[in-house]
DRENMI-865260 format. One record per residue (C-alpha): residue number from 1; x, y, z. Coordinates in steps of 0.2 Angstrom, whole numbers, always signed. Layout:
<nodes>
{num=NUM, x=X, y=Y, z=Z}
...
</nodes>
This chain:
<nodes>
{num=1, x=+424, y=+474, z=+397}
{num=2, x=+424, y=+487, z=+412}
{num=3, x=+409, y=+488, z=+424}
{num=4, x=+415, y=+503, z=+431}
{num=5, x=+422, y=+518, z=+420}
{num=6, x=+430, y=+530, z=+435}
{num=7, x=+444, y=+519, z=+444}
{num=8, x=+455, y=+527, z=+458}
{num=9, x=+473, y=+519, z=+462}
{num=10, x=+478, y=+522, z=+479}
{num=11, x=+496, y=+519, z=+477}
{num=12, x=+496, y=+519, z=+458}
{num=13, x=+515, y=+521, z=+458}
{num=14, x=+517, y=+505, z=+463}
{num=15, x=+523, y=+491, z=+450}
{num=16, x=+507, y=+483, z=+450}
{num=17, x=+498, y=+496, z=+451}
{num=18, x=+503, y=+508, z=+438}
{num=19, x=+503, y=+494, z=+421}
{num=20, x=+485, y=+490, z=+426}
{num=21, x=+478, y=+508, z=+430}
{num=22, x=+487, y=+512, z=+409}
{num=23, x=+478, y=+500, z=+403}
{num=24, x=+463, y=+505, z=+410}
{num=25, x=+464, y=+521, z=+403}
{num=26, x=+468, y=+516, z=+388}
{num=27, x=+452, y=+506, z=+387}
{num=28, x=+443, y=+522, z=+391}
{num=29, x=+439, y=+524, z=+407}
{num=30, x=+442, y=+539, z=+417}
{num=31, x=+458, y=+534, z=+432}
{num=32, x=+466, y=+546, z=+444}
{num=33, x=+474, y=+540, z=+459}
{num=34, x=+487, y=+545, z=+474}
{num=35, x=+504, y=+538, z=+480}
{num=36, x=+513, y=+540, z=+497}
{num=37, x=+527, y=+544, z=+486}
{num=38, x=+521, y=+558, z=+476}
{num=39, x=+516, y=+566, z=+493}
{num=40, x=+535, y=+563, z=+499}
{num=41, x=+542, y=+571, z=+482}
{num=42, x=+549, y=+556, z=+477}
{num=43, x=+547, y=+549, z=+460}
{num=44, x=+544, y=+563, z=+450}
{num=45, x=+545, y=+557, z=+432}
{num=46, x=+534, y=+542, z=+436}
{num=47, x=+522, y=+554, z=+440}
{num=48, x=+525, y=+565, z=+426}
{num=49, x=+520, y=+550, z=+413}
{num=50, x=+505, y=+545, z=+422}
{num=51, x=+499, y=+564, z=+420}
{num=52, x=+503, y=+564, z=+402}
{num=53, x=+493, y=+550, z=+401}
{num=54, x=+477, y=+560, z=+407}
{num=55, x=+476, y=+551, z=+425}
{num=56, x=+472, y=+564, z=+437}
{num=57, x=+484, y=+563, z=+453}
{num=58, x=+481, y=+568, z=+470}
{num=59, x=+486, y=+567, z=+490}
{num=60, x=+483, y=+551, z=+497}
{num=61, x=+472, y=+560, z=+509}
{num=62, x=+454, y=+556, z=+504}
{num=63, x=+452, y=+570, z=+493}
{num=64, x=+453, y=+560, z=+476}
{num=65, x=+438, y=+549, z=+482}
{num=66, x=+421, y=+559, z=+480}
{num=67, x=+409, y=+550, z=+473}
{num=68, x=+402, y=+533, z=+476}
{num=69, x=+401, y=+529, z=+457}
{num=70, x=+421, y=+528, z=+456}
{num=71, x=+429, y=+512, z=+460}
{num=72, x=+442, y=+510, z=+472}
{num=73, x=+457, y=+500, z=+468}
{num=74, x=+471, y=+497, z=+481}
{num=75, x=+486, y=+484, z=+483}
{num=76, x=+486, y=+473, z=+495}
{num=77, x=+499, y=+482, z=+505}
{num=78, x=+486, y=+497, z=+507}
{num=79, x=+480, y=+498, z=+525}
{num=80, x=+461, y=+502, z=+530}
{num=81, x=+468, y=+517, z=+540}
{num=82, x=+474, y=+527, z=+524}
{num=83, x=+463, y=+542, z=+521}
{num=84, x=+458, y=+537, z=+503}
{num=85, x=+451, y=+519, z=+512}
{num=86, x=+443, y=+527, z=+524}
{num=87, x=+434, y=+542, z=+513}
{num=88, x=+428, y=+527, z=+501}
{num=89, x=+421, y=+517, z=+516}
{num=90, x=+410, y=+537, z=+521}
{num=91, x=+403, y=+539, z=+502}
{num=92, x=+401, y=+520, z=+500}
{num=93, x=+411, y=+519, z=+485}
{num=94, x=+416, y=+501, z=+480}
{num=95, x=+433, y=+493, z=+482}
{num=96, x=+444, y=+482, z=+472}
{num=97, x=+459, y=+475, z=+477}
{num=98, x=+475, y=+478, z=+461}
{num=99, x=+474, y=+459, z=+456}
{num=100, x=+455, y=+456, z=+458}
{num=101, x=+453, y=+470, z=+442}
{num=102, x=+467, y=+462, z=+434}
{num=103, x=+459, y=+446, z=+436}
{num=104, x=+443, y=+453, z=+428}
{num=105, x=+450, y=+460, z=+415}
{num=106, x=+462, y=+444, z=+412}
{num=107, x=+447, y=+430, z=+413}
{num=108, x=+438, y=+442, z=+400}
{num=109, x=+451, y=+441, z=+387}
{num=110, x=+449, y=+426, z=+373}
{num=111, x=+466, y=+419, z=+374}
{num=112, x=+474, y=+422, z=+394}
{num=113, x=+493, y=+417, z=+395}
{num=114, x=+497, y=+418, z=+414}
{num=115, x=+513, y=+416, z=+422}
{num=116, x=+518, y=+409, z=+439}
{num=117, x=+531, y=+406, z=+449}
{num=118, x=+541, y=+411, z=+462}
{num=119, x=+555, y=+417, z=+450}
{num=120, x=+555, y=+423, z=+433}
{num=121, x=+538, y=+427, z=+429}
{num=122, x=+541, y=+443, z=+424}
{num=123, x=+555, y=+439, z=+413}
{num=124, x=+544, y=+425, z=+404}
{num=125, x=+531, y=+437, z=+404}
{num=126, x=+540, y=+451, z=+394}
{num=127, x=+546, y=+438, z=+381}
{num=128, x=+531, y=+431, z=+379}
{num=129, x=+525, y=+449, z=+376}
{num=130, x=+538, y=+450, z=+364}
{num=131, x=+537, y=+436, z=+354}
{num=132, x=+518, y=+439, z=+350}
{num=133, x=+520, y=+456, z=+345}
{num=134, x=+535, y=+450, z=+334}
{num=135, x=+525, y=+440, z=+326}
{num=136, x=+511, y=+453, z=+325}
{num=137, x=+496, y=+446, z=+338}
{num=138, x=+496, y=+462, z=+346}
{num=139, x=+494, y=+455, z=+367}
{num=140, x=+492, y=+464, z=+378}
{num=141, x=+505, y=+461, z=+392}
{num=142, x=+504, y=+466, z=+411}
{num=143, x=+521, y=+466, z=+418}
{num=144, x=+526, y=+470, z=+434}
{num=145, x=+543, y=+478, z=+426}
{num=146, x=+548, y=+489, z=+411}
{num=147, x=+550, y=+480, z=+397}
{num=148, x=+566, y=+488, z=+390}
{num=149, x=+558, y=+482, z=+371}
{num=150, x=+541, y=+495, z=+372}
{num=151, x=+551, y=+508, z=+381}
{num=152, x=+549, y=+524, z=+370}
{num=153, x=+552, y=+543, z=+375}
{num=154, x=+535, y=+545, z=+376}
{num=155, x=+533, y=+527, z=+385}
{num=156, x=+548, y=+526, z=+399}
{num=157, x=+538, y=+514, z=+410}
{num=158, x=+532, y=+502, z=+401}
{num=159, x=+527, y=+488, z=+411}
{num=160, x=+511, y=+486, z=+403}
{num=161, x=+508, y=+487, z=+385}
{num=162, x=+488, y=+487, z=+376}
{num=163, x=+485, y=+479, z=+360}
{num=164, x=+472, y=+477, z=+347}
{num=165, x=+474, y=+459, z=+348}
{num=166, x=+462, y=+443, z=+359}
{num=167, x=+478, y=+437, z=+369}
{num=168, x=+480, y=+445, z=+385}
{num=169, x=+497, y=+439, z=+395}
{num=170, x=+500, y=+444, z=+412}
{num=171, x=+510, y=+439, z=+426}
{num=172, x=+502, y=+430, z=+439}
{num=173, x=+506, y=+433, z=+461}
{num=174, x=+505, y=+418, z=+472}
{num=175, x=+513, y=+430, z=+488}
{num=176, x=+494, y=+436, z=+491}
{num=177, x=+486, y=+421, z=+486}
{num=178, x=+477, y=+431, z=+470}
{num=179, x=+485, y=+417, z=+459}
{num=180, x=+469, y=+409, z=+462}
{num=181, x=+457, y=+421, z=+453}
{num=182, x=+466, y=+418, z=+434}
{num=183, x=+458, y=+408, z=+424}
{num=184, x=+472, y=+406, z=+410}
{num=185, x=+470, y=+394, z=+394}
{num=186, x=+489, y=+392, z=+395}
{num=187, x=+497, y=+395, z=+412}
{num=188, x=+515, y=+395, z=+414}
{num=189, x=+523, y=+388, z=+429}
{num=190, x=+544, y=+388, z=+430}
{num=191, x=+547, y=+387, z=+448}
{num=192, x=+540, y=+383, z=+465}
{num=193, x=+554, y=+391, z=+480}
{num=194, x=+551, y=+398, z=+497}
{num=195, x=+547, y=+415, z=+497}
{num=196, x=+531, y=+423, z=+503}
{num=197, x=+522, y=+407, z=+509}
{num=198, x=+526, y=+391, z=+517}
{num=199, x=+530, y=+376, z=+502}
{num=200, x=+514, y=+367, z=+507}
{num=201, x=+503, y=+383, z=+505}
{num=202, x=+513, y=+385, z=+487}
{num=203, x=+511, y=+368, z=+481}
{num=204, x=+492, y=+369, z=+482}
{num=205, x=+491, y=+386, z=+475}
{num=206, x=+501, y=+382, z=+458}
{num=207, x=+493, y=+364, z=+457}
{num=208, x=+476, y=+373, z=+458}
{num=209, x=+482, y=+386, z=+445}
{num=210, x=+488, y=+373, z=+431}
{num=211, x=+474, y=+363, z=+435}
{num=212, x=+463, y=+378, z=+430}
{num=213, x=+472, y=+378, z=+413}
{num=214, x=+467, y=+369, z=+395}
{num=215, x=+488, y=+370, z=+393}
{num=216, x=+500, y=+371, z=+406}
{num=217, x=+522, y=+373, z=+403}
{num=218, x=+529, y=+365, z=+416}
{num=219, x=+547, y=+365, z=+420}
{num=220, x=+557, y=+346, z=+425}
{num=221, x=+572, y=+357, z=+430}
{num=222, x=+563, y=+362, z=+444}
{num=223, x=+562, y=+348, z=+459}
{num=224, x=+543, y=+353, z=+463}
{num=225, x=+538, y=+358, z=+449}
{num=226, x=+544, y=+341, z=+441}
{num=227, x=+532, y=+332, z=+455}
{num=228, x=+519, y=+343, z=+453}
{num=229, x=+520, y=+338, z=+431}
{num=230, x=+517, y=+320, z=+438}
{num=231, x=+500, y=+325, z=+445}
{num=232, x=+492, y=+332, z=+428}
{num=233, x=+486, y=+322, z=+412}
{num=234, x=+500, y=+320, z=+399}
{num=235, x=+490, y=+328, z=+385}
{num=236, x=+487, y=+342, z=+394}
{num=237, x=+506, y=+348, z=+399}
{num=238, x=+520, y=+356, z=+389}
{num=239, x=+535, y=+352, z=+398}
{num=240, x=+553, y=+359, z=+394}
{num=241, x=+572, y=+359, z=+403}
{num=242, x=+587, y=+357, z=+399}
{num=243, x=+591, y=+342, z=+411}
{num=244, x=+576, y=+327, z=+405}
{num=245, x=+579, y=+322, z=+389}
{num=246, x=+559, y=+317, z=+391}
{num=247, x=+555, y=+336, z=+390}
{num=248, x=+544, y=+342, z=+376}
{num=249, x=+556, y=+358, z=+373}
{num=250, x=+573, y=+350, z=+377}
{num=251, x=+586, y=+366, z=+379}
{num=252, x=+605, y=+358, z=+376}
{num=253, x=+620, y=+367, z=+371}
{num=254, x=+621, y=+382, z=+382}
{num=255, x=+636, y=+394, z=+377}
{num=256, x=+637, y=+405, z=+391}
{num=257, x=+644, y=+425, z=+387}
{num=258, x=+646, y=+440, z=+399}
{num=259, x=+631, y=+448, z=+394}
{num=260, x=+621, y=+435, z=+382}
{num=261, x=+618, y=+417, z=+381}
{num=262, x=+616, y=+404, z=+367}
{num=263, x=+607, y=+387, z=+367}
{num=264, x=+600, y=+375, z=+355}
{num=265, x=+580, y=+368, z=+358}
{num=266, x=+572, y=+352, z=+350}
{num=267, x=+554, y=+350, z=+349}
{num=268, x=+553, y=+330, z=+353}
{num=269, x=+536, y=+329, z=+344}
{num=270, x=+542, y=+336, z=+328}
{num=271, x=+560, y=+334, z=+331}
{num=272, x=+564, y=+351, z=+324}
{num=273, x=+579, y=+359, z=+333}
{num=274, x=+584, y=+378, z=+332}
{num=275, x=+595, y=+390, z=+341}
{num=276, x=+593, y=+402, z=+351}
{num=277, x=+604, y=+415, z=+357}
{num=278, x=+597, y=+429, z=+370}
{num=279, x=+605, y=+447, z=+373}
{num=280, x=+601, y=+444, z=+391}
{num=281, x=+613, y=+432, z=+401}
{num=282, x=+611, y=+417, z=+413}
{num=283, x=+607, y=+400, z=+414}
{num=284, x=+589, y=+404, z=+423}
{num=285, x=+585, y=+417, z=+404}
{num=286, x=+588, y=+400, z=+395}
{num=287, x=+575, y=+391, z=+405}
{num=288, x=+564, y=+407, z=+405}
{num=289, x=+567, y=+406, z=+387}
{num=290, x=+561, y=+390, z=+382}
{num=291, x=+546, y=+392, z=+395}
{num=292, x=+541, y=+407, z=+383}
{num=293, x=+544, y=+397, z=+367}
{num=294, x=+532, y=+383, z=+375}
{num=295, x=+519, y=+395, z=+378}
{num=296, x=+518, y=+401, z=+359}
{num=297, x=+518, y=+383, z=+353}
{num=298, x=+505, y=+381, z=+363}
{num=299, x=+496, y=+394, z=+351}
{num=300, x=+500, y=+387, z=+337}
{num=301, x=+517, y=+398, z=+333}
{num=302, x=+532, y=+394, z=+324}
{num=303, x=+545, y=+388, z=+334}
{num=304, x=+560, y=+392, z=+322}
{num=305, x=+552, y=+411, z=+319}
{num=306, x=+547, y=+411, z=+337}
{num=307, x=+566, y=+407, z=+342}
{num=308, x=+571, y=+422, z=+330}
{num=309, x=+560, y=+434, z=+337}
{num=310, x=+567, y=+430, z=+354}
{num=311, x=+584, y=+436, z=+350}
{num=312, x=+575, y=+452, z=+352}
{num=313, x=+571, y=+452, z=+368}
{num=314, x=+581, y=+465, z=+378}
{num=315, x=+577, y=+462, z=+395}
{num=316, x=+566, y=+470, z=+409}
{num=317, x=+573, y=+485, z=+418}
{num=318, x=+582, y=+478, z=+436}
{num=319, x=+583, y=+462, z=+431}
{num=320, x=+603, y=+462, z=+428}
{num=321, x=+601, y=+478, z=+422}
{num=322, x=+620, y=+487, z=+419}
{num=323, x=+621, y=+503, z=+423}
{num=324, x=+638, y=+507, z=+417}
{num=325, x=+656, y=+506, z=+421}
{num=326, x=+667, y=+518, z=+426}
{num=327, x=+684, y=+514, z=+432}
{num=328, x=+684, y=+499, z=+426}
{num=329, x=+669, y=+497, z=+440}
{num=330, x=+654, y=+491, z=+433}
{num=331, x=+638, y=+492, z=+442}
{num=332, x=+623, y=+482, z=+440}
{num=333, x=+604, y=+486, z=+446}
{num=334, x=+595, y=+469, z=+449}
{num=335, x=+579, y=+465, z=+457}
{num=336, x=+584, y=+448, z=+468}
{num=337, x=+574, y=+449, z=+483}
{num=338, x=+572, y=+430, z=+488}
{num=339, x=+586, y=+416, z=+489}
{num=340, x=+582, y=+409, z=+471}
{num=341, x=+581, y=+425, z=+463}
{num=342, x=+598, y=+430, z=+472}
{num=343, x=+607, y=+414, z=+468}
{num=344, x=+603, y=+415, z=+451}
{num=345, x=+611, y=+435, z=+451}
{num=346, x=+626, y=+427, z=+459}
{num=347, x=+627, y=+413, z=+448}
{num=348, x=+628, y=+423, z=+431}
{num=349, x=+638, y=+436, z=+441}
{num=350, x=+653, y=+422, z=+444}
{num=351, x=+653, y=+415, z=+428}
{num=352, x=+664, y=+425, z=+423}
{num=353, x=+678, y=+434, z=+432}
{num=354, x=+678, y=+448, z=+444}
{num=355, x=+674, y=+452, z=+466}
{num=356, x=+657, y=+455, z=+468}
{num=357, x=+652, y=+471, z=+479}
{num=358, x=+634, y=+466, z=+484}
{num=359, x=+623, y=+479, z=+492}
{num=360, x=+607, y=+471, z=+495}
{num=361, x=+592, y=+480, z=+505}
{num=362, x=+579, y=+468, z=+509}
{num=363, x=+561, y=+474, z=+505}
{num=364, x=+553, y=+473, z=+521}
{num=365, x=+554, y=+465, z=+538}
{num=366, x=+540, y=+452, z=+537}
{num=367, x=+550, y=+443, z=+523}
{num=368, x=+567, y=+444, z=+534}
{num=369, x=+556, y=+435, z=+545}
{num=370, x=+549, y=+422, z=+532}
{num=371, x=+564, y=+420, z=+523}
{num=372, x=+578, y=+426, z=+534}
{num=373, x=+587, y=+408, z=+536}
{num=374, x=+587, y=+405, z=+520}
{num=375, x=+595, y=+420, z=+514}
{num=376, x=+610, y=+416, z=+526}
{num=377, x=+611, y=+399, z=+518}
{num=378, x=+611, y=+408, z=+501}
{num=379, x=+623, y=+421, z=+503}
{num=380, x=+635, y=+406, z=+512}
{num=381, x=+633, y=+394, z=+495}
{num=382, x=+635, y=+411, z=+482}
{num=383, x=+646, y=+423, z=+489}
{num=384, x=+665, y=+419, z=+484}
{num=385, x=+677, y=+420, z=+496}
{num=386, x=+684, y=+439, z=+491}
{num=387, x=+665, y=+444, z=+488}
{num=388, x=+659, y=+458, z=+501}
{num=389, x=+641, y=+459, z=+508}
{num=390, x=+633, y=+476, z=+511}
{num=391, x=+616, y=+478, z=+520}
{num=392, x=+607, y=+492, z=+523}
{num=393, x=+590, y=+493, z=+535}
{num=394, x=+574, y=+486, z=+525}
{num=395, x=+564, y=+496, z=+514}
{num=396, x=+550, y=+504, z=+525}
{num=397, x=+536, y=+517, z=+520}
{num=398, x=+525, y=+517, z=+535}
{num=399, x=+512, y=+506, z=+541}
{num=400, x=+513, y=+494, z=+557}
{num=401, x=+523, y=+480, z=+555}
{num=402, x=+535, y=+469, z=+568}
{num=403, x=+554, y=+474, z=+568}
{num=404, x=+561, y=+458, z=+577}
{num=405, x=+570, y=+453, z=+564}
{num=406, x=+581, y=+463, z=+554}
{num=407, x=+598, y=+466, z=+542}
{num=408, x=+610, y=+465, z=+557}
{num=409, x=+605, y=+444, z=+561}
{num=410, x=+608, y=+443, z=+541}
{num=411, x=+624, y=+449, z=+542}
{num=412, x=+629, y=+439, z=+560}
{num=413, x=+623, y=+424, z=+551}
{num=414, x=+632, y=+425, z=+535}
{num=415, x=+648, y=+430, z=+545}
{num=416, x=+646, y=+414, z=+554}
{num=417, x=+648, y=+402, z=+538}
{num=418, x=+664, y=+412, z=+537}
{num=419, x=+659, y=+428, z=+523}
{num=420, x=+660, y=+444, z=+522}
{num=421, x=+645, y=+456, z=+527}
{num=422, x=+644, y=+471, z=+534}
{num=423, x=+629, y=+479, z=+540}
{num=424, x=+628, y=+498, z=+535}
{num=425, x=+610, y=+503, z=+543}
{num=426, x=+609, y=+520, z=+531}
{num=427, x=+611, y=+521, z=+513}
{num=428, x=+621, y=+535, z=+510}
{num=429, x=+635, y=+530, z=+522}
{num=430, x=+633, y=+512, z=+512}
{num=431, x=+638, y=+521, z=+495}
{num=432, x=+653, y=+529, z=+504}
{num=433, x=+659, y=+512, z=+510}
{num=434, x=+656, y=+502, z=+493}
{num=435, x=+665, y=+518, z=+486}
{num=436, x=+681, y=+516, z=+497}
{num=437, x=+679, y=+495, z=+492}
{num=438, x=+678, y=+496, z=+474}
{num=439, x=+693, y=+495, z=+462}
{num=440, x=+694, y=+491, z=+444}
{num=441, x=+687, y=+474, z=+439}
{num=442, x=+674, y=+474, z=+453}
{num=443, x=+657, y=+469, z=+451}
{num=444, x=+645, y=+480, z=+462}
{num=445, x=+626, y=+475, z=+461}
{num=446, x=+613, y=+483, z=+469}
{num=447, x=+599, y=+469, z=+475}
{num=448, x=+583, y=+473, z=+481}
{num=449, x=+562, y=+474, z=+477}
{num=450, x=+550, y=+486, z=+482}
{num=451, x=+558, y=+502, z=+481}
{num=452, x=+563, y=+512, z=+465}
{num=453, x=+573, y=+523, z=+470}
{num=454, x=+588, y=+509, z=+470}
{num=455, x=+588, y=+512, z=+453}
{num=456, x=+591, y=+531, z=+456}
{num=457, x=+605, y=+525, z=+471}
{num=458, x=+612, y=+513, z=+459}
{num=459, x=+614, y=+528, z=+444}
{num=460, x=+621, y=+539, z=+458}
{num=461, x=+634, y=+528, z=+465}
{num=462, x=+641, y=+524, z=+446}
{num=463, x=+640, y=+543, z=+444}
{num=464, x=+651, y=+542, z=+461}
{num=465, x=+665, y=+531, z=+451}
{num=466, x=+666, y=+543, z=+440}
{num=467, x=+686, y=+551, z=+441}
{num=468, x=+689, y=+565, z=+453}
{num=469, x=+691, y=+581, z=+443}
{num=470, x=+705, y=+594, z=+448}
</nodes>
């Protein structure tokens, strides 16, 4: 399948980067790489695993690349000034951007399920993943999170997982147009919101990408998504929601619970209704959920042992991911970065009882810049009245990039709608003021993308609730 048998990952810490650089090594080839954040110290058992794994490591400073027979594979965030690009450029050695190789090795598969969206995809993905190898298809599965399900002592970051079988699901990204180079038999598409790109510039990309498709699962809950269905031939889309009774997979019955949620789905064609109860909760799971189940039937599955198998799902590490409770504080590590993934956090949050201490760091300037209006808007609609707002400076890790707008105009502009926001620029001081906040019942949530090490801040600050010994 692979032209090339020595890859090097600059930056194959990333959660992009280190799924695809496993599965290449577990397809044989040869793969060592470097990260910004290994050369800070940061990260360590990340890169402990990718070592056990035979993947050579090195400093991102060109030493890794020495030979023009290896391939070079970056993300898109990867600069041309970074010594591994430029040592590449001296020896000639070829270069791949992260999703053109996953693309590669994608199209090559006999049966691709992609998944798009702005929101979800990664969830959908990991029960997709899960469902098949239930069911014993052996996919593989390119995730851009840890699906808690193939986690093992040996196997702690699983975000990818190889399999013997001919299906190869992956997640798909529209934020740097890559979308375009899967070519999917099914392709999954749940949601079409502002995030990284204008609307219009996102409406082509996922018209183009069901077009691509023999099968495309489409969600009618979604406003554009529901347009876009419109567009395609009838016998070649699978729609599903909860709200059109003209939906192929028709989701009714939600039972809503802390930490689960329950709902029934009828298959119009067929008229077979099952039920389906998820150890993951939120109303945006269910409609993940039946997206999945829609992909399967699209193979050929059984929708009553597909539904079972789903009840085995345990979620993706970040995505509402609780951490613990300690003093009757329970905190929660979540990955909403954008004002749909956010809202949906907030939504299940406030479902049930309980003030919500929200600590969110945004993942970079640029998107404050893209989105920043709207994330006022959605903090204004979400937060409750007695709900606090923390946020710190956005995640940076070097590079050039424009500063004019930042975590201080969020917070002016959700203070203006009349809500609590505070902004706390460093981090540490941040956990001593959600610290003095918190008292028992609260909810704090630790929101943000790009950055692992707001898992390690989340498990700290539970550690901090922890009572004071004498």
């Amino acid at each position: 399948m692979n032209e090339a048998k020595s890859y090097f990952f600059c930056g194959i810490g990333g959660s992009g980067m280190l799924p695809l650089a496993c599965i290449v090594r577990a397809q044989g080839s040869d793969v060592a790489g470097s990260d910004r954040a290994l050369d800070q110290g940061r990260l360590a058992p990340k890169f402990d695993f990718l070592k056990a794994r035979g993947i050579a490591l090195f400093p991102q400073d060109g030493s890794g690349i020495t030979s023009p027979n290896q391939l070079l594979v970056t993300s898109a965030a990867v600069e041309e000034t970074v010594p591994d690009v430029q040592a590449a450029r001296r020896l000639g050695t070829k270069h791949i951007t992260r999703p053109q190789l996953l693309a590669r090795l994608f199209n090559a598969a006999p049966t691709g399920i992609a998944v798009g969206g702005t929101s979800g995809k990664s969830t959908t993905t990991g029960m997709i993943g899960w469902i098949l190898h239930s069911l014993g298809r052996a996919p593989t599965v390119m995730n851009g999170a840890v699906m808690k399900n193939f986690v093992t002592p040996d196997t702690p970051f699983a975000s990818a997982l190889v399999g013997s079988g001919d299906i190869f699901v992956s997640e798909v990204d529209e934020s740097d147009g890559s979308i375009a180079l899967y070519e999917p038999r099914i392709a999954v598409l749940n949601n079409i919101t502002l995030d990284h790109k204008s609307l219009d510039e996102l409406r082509t990309l996922f018209r183009d990408f069901v077009g691509k498709a023999e099968t495309a699962v489409l969600n009618l809950d979604d406003d554009e998504t529901r347009l876009l269905a419109a567009l395609l031939p009838a016998e070649k889309i699978i729609t599903v929601g909860f709200q059109d009774e003209a939906a192929d997979l028709r989701g009714s019955s939600v039972r809503e619970e802390p930490l689960a949620i329950a709902f029934d789905v009828t298959e119009r064609s067929s008229g077979e209704t099952v039920s389906v109860r998820l150890a993951v909760p939120g109303r945006h799971n269910a409609e993940n959920a039946l997206a999945a189940l829609a992909a399967v039937r699209a193979l050929g599955l059984d929708l009553r042992e597909a539904a079972a198998a789903l009840s085995g799902f345990t979620g993706l590490r970040r995505r509402f991911d609780i951490v613990g409770t300690r003093n009757g504080v329970t905190v929660i590590d979540d990955f909403g970065h954008n004002p749909d993934k956010i809202a949906a956090t907030l939504a299940t949050l406030h479902a049930f009882p309980g003030r919500l201490l929200i600590f969110f760091q945004p993942h970079g300037y640029g998107p404050l810049q893209k989105m920043g209006r709207e994330l006022i808007d959605c903090f204004a609609r979400n937060l409750a009245a007695e709900d606090v707002l923390l946020m710190p400076d956005p995640a940076y890790f070097g590079g050039t990039v424009e500063r004019t707008v930042g975590s201080e105009d969020i917070v002016a502009g959700v203070l203006a709608t009349g809500r609590i926001a505070e902004h706390v620029a460093d981090r540490a001081v941040a956990a001593e003021r959600l610290q003095s906040l918190a008292r028992p019942g609260d909810r704090i949530v630790i929101m943000g993308a790009r950055d692992d090490t707001l898992s390690e801040f989340a498990a700290h600050l539970l550690d901090s609730l922890a009572p004071k010994k004498d």
